[in-house]
GUTIZA-331093 format. One record per residue (C-alpha): residue in one letter; y, z, x. Coordinates in pm, 1 decimal, padded with zeros to 6 digits, always signed. Layout:
N
+---------+----------+----------+----------+
| residuo |       yy |       zz |       xx |
+---------+----------+----------+----------+
|       A |        Y |        Z |        X |
...
+---------+----------+----------+----------+
END
This chain:
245
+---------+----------+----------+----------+
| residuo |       yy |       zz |       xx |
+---------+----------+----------+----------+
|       X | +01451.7 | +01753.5 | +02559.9 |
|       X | +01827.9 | +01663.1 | +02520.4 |
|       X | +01972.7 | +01652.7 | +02106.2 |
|       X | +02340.4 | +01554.6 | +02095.2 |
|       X | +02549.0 | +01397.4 | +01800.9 |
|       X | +02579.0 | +01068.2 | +01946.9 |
|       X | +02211.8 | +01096.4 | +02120.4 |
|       X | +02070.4 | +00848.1 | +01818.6 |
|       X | +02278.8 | +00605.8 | +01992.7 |
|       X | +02089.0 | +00600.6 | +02260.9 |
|       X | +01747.9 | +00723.8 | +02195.9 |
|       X | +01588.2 | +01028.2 | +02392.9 |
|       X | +01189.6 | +01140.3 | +02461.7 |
|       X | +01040.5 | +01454.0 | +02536.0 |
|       X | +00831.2 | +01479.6 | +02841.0 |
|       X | +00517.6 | +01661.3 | +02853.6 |
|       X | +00238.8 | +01675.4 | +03115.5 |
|       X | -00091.1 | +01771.5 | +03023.4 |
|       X | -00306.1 | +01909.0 | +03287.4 |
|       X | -00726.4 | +01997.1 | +03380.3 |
|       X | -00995.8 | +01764.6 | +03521.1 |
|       X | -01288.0 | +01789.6 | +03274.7 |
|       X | -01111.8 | +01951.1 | +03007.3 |
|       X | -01063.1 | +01703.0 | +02740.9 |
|       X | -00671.6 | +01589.3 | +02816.2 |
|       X | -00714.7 | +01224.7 | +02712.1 |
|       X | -00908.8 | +01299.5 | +02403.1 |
|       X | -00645.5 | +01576.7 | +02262.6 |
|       X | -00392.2 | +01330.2 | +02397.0 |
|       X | -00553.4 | +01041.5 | +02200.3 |
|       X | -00600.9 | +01239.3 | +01867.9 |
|       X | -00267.9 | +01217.5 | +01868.6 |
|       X | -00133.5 | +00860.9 | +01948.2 |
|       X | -00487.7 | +00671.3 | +01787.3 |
|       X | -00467.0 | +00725.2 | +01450.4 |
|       X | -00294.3 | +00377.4 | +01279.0 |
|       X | -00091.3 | +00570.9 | +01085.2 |
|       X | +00110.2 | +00759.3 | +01328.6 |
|       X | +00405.7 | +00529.4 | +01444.5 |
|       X | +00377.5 | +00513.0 | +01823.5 |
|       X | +00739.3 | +00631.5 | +01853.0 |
|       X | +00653.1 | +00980.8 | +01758.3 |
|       X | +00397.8 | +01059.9 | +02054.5 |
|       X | +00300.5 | +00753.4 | +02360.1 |
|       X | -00024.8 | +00879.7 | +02548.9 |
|       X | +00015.0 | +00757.0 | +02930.7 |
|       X | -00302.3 | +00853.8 | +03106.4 |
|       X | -00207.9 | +00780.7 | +03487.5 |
|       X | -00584.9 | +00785.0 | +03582.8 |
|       X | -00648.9 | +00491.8 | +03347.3 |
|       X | -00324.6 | +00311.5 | +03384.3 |
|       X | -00346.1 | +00267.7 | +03803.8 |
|       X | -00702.0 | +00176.4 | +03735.0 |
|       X | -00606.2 | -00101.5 | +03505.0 |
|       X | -00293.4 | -00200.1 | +03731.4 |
|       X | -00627.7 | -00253.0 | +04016.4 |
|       X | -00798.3 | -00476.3 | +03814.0 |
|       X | -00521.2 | -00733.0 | +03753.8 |
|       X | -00557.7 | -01035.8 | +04000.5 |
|       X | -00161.5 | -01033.6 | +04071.0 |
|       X | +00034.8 | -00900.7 | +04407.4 |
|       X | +00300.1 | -00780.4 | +04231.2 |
|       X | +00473.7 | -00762.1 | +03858.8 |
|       X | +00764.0 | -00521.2 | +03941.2 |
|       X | +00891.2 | -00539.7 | +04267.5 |
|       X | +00902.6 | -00174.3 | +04318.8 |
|       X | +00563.3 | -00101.0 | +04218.9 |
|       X | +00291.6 | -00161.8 | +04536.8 |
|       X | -00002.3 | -00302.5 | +04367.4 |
|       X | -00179.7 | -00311.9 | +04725.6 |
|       X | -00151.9 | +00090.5 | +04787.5 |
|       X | -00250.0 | +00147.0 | +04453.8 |
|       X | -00580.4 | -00029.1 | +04485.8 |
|       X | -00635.1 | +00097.7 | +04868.3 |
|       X | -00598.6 | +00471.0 | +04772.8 |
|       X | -00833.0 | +00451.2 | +04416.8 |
|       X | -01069.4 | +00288.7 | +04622.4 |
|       X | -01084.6 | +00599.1 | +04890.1 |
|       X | -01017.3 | +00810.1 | +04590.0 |
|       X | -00710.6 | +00909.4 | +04776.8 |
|       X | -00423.0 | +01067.2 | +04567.8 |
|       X | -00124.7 | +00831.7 | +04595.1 |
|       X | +00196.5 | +00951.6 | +04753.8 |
|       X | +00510.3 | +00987.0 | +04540.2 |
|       X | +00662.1 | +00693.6 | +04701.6 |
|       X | +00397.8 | +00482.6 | +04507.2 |
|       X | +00328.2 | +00715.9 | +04180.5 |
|       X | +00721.5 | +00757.3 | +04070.8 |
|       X | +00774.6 | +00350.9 | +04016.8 |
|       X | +00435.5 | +00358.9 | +03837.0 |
|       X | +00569.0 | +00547.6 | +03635.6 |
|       X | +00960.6 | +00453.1 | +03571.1 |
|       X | +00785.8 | +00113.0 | +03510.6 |
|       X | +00599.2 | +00212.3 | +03214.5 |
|       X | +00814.3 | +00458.9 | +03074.5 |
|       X | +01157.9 | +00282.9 | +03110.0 |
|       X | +01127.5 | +00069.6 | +02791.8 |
|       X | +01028.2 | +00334.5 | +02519.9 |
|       X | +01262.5 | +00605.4 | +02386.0 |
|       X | +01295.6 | +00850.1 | +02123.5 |
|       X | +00945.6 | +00966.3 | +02165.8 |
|       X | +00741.1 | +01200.2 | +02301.4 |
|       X | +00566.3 | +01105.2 | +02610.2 |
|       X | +00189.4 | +01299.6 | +02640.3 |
|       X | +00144.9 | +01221.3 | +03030.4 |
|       X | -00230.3 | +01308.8 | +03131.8 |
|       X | -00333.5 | +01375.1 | +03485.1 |
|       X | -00015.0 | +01405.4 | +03653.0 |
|       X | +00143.6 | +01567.7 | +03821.5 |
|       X | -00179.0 | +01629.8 | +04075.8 |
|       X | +00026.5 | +01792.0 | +04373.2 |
|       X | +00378.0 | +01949.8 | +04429.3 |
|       X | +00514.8 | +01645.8 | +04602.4 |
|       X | +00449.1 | +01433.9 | +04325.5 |
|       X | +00616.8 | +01740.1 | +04052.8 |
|       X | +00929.3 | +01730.4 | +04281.3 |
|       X | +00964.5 | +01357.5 | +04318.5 |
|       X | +00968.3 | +01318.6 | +03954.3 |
|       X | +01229.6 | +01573.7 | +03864.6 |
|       X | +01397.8 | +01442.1 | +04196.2 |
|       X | +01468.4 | +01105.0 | +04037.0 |
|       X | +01629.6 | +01174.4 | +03760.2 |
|       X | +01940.5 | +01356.2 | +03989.7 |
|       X | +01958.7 | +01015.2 | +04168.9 |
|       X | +02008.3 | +00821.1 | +03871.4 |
|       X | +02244.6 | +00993.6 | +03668.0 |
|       X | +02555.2 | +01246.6 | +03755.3 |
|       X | +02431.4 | +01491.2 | +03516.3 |
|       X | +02058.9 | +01546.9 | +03518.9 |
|       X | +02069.8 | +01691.4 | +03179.9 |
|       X | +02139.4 | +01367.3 | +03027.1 |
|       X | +01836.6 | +01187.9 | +03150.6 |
|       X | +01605.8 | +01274.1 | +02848.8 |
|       X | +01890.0 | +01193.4 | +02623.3 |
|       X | +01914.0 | +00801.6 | +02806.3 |
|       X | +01529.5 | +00748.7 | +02880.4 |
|       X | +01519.2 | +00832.6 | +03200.3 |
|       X | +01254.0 | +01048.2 | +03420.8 |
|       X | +01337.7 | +01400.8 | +03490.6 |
|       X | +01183.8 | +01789.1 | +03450.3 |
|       X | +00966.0 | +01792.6 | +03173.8 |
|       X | +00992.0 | +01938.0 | +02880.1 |
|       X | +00650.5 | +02114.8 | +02887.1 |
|       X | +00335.7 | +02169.4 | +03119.8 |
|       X | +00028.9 | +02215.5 | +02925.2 |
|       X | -00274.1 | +02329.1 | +03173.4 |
|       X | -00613.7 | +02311.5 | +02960.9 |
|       X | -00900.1 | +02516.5 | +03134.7 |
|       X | -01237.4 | +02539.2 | +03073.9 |
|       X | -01548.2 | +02686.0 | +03297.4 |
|       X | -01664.8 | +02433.0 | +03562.9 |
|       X | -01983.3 | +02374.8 | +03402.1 |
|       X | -01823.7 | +02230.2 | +03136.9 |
|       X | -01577.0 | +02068.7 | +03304.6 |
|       X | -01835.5 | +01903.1 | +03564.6 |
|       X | -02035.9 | +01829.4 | +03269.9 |
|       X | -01805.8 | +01622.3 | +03042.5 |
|       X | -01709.5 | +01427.8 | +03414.5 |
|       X | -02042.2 | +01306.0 | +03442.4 |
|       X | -02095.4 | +01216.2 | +03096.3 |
|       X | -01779.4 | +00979.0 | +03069.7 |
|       X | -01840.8 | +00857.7 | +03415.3 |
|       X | -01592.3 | +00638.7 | +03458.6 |
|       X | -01675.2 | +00479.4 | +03730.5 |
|       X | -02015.8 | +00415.9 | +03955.5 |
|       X | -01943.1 | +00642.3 | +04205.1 |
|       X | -01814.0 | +00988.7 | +03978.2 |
|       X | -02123.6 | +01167.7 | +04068.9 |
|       X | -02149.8 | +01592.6 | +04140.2 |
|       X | -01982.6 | +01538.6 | +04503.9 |
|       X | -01723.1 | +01356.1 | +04369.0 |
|       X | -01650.6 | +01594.0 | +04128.3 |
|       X | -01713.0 | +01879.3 | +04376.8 |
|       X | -01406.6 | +01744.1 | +04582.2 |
|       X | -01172.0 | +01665.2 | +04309.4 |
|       X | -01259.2 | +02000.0 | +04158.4 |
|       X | -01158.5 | +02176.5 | +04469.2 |
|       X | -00820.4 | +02005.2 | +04509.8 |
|       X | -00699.3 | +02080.0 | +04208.5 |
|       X | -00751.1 | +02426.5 | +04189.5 |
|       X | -00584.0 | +02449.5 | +04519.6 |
|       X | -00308.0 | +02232.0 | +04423.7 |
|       X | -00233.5 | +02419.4 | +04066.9 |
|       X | -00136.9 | +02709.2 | +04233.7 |
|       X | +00199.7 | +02556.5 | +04378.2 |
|       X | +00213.7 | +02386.2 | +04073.5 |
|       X | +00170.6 | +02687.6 | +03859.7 |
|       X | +00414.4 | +02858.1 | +04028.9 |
|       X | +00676.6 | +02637.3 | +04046.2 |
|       X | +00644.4 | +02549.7 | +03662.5 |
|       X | +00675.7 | +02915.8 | +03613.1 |
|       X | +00997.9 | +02948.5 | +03756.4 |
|       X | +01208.9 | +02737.4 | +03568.3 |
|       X | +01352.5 | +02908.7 | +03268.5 |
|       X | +01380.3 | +02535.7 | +03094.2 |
|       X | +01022.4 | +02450.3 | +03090.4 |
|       X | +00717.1 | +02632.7 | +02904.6 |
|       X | +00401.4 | +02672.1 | +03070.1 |
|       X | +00137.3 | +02655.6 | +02820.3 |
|       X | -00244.7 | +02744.8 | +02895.8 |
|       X | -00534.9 | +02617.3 | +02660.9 |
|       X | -00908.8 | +02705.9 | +02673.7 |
|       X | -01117.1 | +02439.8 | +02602.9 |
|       X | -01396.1 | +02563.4 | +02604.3 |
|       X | -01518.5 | +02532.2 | +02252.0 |
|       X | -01576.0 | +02171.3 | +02124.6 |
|       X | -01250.5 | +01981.3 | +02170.3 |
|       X | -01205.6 | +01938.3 | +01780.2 |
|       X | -01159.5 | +02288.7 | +01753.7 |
|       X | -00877.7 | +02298.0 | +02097.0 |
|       X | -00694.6 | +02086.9 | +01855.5 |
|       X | -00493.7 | +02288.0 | +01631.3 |
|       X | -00375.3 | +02518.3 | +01980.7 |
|       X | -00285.0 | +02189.0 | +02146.7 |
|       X | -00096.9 | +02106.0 | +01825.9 |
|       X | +00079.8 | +02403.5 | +01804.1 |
|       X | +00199.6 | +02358.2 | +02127.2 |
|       X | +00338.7 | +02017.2 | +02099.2 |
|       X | +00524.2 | +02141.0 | +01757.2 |
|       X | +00771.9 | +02312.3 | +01985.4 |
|       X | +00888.6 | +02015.7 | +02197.6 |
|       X | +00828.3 | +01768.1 | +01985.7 |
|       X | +01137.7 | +01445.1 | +01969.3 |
|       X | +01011.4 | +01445.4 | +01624.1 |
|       X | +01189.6 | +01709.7 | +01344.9 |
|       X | +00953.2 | +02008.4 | +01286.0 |
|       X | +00884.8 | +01880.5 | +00960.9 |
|       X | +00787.9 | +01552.5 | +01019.5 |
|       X | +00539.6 | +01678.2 | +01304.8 |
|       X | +00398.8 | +01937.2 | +01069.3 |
|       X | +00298.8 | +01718.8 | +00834.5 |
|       X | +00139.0 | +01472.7 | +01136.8 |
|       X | -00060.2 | +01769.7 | +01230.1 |
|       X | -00190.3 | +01815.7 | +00947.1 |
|       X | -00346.2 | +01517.1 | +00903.3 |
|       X | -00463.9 | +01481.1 | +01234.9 |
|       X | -00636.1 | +01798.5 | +01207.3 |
|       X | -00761.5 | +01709.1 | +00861.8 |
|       X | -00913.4 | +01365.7 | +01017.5 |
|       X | -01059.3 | +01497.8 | +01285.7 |
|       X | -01259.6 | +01804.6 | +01127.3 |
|       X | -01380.0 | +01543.0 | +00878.6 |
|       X | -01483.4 | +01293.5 | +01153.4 |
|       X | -01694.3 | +01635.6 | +01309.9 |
|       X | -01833.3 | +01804.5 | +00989.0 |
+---------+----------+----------+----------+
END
């Protein structure tokens, strides 16, 4: 995240990817951003998962020239992960018009190339990659938040939303697989840069109560002053142990 005296006259977000198949990313991510009262220019919720899906379903060849509708809908439908060629205009489409807030990104990135490409566009846009948050451009984020849970669980809560017909044990089996193989270059590269915190949640335990950890979290990074997000939290949490007692 990038604060300057004249950044208000631009605007500037905070990136943060939240990470773990089965362990309750969109929900944490939506207890933030779904309550009316919570202006959407404090946190935006972009689950890439749901967005592609709902980019498939439109009956148009094209809406931004740089975005490849086709590939998008050939590799969801062989539940193929999409190559950073495809993924990065995805997402510099949807995130190019919205500043000062602070992006929760769910389900990406899903493999090194894609981690790289991201950080990797932000150095051809600008002279000084540092500025990119600052003007609303992509770039490293500002936080990787891995939630973990056992694979019961996690296989469990797949099945139950069940998204689409064919999610189903071998499905999950697969997707499973690759991304504990692909976390671990992941992991490791996230680790090594000094400028971004690597966060691990359990999630375990019923989602309401991962809250207040996944809060904490997003206190620290937050484009919002500490105050102001304190307060948020607080009522979030407030709303949600009411809407579980």
């Amino acid at each position: 995240m990038v604060r300057s005296d004249d950044s208000s006259a631009f605007g500037f977000h905070t990136i943060v990817f939240v990470l773990g198949p089965g362990c309750g990313k969109g929900t944490l991510c939506k207890a933030v951003t779904g309550r009316p009262d919570i202006n959407e220019a404090h946190y935006t919720h972009l689950s890439l998962g749901d967005h592609l899906r709902e980019l498939c379903k439109q009956d148009v060849k094209t809406q931004d020239r740089n975005v490849d509708y086709d590939k998008i809908r050939e590799h969801l439908k062989e539940n193929k992960l999409l190559p950073a060629d495809v993924l990065i205009p995805v997402l510099e489409h949807k995130m190019g018009d919205r500043f000062s807030t602070t992006w929760l990104i769910d389900g990406f990135p899903r493999n090194l190339e894609t981690a790289l490409a991201f950080e990797k566009t932000a150095s051809t846009v600008l002279p000084l990659p540092s500025l990119t948050t600052c003007l609303g451009q992509l770039g490293k984020p500002d936080m990787v938040i891995v939630l973990e849970c056992e694979r019961a669980t996690a296989e469990a809560r797949f099945l139950k939303r069940g998204r689409e017909s064919a999610d189903d044990k071998e499905r999950f089996a697969r997707r499973y697989a690759e991304y504990v193989e692909n976390m671990k270059a992941i992991r490791e590269h996230y680790r090594k840069q000094g400028d971004i915190r690597l966060e691990t949640i359990c999630t375990d335990m019923p989602l309401e109560d991962s809250l207040g950890d996944f809060g904490d979290s997003l206190l620290s990074v937050s484009a919002l002053d500490r105050d102001g997000v304190e307060k948020e939290w607080a009522a979030i949490q407030e709303a949600m142990g009411k809407g579980h007692s």
